[in-house]
C-alpha positions as CSV (number, residue, x, y, z in Angstrom):
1,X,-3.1,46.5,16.0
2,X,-1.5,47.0,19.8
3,X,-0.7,43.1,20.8
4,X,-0.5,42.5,24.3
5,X,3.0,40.3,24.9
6,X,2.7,36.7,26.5
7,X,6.1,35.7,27.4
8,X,7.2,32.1,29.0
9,X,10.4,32.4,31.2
10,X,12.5,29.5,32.0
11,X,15.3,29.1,34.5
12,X,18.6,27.1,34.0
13,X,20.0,25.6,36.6
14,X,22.9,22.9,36.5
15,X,22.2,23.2,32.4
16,X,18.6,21.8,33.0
17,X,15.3,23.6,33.3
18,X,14.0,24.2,36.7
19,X,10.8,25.8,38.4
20,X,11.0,27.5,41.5
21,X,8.1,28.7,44.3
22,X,9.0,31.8,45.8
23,X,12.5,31.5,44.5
24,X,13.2,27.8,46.4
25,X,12.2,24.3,46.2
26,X,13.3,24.0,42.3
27,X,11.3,21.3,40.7
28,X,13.5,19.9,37.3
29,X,11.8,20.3,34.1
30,X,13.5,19.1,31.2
31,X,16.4,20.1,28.9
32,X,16.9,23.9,27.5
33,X,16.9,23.4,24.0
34,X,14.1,21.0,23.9
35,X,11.7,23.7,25.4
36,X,12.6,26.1,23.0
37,X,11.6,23.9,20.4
38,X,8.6,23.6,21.8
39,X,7.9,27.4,22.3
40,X,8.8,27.6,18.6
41,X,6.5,25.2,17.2
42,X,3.8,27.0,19.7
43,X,4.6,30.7,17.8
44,X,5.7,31.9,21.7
45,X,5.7,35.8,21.2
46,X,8.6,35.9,23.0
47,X,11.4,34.2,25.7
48,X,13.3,34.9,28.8
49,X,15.8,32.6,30.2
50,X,17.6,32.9,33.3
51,X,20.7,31.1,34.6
52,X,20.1,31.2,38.5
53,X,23.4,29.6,39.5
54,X,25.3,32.2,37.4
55,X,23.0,35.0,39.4
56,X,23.6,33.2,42.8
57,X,27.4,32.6,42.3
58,X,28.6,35.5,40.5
59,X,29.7,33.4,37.8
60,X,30.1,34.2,34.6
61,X,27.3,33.7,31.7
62,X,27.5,29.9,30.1
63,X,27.9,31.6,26.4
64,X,28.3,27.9,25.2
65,X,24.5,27.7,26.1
66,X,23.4,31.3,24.9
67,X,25.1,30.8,21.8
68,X,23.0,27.4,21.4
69,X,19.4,29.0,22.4
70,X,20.1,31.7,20.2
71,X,20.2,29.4,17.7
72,X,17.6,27.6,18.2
73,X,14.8,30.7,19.2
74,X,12.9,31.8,16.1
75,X,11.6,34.3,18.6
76,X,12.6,37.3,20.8
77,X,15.0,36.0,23.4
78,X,15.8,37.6,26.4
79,X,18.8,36.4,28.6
80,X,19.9,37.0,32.3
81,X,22.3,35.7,34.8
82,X,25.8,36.4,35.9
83,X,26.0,39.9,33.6
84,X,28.1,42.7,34.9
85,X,29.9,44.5,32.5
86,X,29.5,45.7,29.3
87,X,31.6,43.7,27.7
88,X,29.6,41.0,28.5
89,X,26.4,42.3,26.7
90,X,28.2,43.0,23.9
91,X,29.2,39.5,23.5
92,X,25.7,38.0,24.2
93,X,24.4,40.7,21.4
94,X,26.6,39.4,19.5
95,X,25.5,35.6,19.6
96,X,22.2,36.5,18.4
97,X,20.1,37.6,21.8
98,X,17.8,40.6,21.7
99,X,17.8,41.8,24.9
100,X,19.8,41.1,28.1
101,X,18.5,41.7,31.6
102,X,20.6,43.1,35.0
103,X,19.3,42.2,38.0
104,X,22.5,42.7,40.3
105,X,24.3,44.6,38.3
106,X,20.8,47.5,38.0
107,X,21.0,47.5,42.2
108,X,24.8,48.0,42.3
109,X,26.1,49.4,39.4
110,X,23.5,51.3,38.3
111,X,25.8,53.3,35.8
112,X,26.0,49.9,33.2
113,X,22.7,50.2,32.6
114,X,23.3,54.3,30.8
115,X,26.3,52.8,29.6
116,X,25.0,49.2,27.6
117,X,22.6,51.4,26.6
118,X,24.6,53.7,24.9
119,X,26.7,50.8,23.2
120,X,24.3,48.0,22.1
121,X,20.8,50.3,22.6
122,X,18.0,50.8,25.2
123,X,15.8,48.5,23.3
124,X,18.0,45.7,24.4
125,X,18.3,46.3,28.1
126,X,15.9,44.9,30.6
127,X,16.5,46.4,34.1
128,X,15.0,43.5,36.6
129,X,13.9,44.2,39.9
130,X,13.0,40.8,41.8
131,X,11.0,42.2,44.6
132,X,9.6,41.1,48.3
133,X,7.1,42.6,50.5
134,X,8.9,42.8,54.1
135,X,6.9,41.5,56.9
136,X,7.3,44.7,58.7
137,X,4.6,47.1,57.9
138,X,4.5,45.5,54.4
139,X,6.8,47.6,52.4
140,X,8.5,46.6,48.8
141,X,12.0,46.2,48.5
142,X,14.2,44.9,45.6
143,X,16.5,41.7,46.5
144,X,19.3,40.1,44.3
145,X,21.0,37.2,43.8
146,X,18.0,34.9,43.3
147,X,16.3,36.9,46.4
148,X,19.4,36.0,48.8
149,X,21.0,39.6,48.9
150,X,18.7,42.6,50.5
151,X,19.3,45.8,48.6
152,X,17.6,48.0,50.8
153,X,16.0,49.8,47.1
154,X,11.9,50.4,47.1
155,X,11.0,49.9,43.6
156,X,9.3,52.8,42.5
157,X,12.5,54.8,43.3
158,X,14.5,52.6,41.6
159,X,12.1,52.3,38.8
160,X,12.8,55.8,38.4
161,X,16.1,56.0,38.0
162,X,16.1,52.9,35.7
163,X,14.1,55.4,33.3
164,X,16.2,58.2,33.8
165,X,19.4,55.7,33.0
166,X,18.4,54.9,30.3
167,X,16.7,51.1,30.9
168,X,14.5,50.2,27.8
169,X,12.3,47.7,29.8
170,X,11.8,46.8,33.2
171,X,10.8,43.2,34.1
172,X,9.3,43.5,37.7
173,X,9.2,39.9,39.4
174,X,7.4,39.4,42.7
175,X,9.0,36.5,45.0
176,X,6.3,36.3,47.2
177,X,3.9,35.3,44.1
178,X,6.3,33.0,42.2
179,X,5.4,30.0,41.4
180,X,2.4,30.1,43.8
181,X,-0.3,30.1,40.6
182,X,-2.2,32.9,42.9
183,X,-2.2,35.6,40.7
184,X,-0.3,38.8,39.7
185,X,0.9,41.3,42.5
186,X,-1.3,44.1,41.1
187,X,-0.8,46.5,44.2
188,X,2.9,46.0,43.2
189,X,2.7,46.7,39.5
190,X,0.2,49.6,40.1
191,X,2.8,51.3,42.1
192,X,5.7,50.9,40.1
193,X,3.5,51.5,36.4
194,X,2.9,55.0,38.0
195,X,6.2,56.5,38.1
196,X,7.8,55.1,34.6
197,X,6.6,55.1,30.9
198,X,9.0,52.6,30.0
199,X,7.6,49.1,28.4
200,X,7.9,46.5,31.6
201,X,7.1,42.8,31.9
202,X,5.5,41.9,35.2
203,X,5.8,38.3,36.5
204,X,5.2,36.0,39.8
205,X,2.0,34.7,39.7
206,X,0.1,33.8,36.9
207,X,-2.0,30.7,37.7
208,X,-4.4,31.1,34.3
209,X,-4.9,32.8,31.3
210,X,-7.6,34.6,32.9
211,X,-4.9,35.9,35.3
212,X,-3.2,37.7,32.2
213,X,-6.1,38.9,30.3
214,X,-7.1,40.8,33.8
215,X,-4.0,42.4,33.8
216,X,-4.1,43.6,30.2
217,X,-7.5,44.8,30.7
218,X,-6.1,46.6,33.6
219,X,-3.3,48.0,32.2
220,X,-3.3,48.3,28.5
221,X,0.0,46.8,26.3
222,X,2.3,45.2,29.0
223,X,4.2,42.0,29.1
224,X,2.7,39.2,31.1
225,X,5.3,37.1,31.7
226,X,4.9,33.5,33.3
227,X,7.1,30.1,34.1
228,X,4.8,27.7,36.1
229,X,1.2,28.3,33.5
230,X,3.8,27.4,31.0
231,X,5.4,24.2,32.3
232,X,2.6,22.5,34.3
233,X,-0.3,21.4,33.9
234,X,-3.3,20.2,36.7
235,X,-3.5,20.7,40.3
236,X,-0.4,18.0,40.7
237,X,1.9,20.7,38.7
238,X,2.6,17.7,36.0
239,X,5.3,19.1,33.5
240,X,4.0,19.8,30.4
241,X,4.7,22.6,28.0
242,X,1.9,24.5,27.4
243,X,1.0,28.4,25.3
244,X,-2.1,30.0,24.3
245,X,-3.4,29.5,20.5
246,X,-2.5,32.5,18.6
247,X,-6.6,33.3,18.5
248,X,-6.4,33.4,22.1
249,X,-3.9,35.8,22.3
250,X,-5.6,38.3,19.3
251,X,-8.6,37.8,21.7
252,X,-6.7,39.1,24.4
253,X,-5.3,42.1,22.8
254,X,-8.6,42.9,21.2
255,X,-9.3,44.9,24.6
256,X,-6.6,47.1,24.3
């Protein structure tokens, strides 16, 4: 049976945990490790981290840390922040992670993403475009550097040349929804789920389970990813970790 894909993501900054809205305002969480032992006890499907201040600073990935969350995941686990060459992938490959996004490195050097796939496989690159609508007649366009850095890229034309380089997932994040609990950008993932048949993860917004079942319903097997649904709980955003029973989830992906 076709399982839809419900996917925490968690954010490292300063080796601790931290939520964002709309890519400020960080709120601390916890420590690393003890969420992924919590995700593992809750039979997560699957988990992204993402080391903002190595995306922010250019600095290079904390593999002290990958190489300990690999350890401890008995899940999927999908890393991102500070990777730029492929050296780099191969190294965090190598530690034990499945799949390792680009953010920066997709915008700018769009050539590492043919070429990581071509050393360590597509099924382990995740091309991430972290997107804003502009306030000027509301058009998309894909920022980096934890949304600091303007690329001037609309992301259904890069979405296509993610596909044609050989990405073999795209995780599309809307700024403008995260960590606001208001739902899923859908005019944002319609347009970009038009142009590619690549598997993508779509995130920046979830606020309930309802929130992801609607967007299964809408559009078949995709990834709905989340960070605040999974870390707080209650209309004063208390932190607690949270995930669906697995007879949720088969519920959900009984639609499909």
């Amino acid at each position: 049976m076709l399982r839809a894909r419900i996917i925490p993501c968690l954010l490292v900054h300063n080796g601790g945990l931290v939520k964002t809205t709309r890519f400020g305002g960080s709120k601390y969480i916890g420590d690393p490790l003890n969420a992924v032992r919590i995700f593992n006890e809750k039979q997560v499907d699957e988990l992204i981290v993402v080391d903002i201040d190595a995306t922010t600073k250019d600095l290079e990935p904390n593999y002290g840390l990958i190489a300990n969350l690999a350890a401890e995941c008995r899940m999927p686990l999908c890393y991102g922040g500070g990777v730029r060459t492929v050296e780099q992938i191969e190294r965090i490959v190598s530690l034990g992670v499945e799949k390792v996004s680009l953010g920066s490195a997709a915008a700018y050097n769009p050539g590492l993403i043919k070429l990581a796939s071509q050393r360590v496989g597509s099924q382990s690159i995740v091309a991430v475009m972290d997107v804003k609508k502009s306030s000027f007649r509301g058009r998309y366009e894909v920022l980096t550097h934890n949304g600091s850095k303007k690329t001037g890229c609309n992301p259904v034309e890069m979405a296509r040349q993610l596909q044609a380089l050989g990405a073999g997932e795209i995780l599309l994040n809307s700024i403008d929804r995260d960590g606001t609990m208001k739902g899923y950008d859908l005019g944002l993932i319609d347009a970009v789920r038009k142009v590619t048949r690549l598997p993508m993860t779509v995130i920046g917004g979830a606020g309930s389970f309802d929130d992801m079942r609607a967007l299964v319903i809408r559009y078949g097997v995709i990834g709905a990813a989340a960070g605040s649904l999974f870390v707080f709980k209650g209309k004063y955003r208390a932190v607690l970790i949270q995930y669906p029973q697995p007879s949720e989830i088969d519920l959900l992906s009984a639609v499909l």
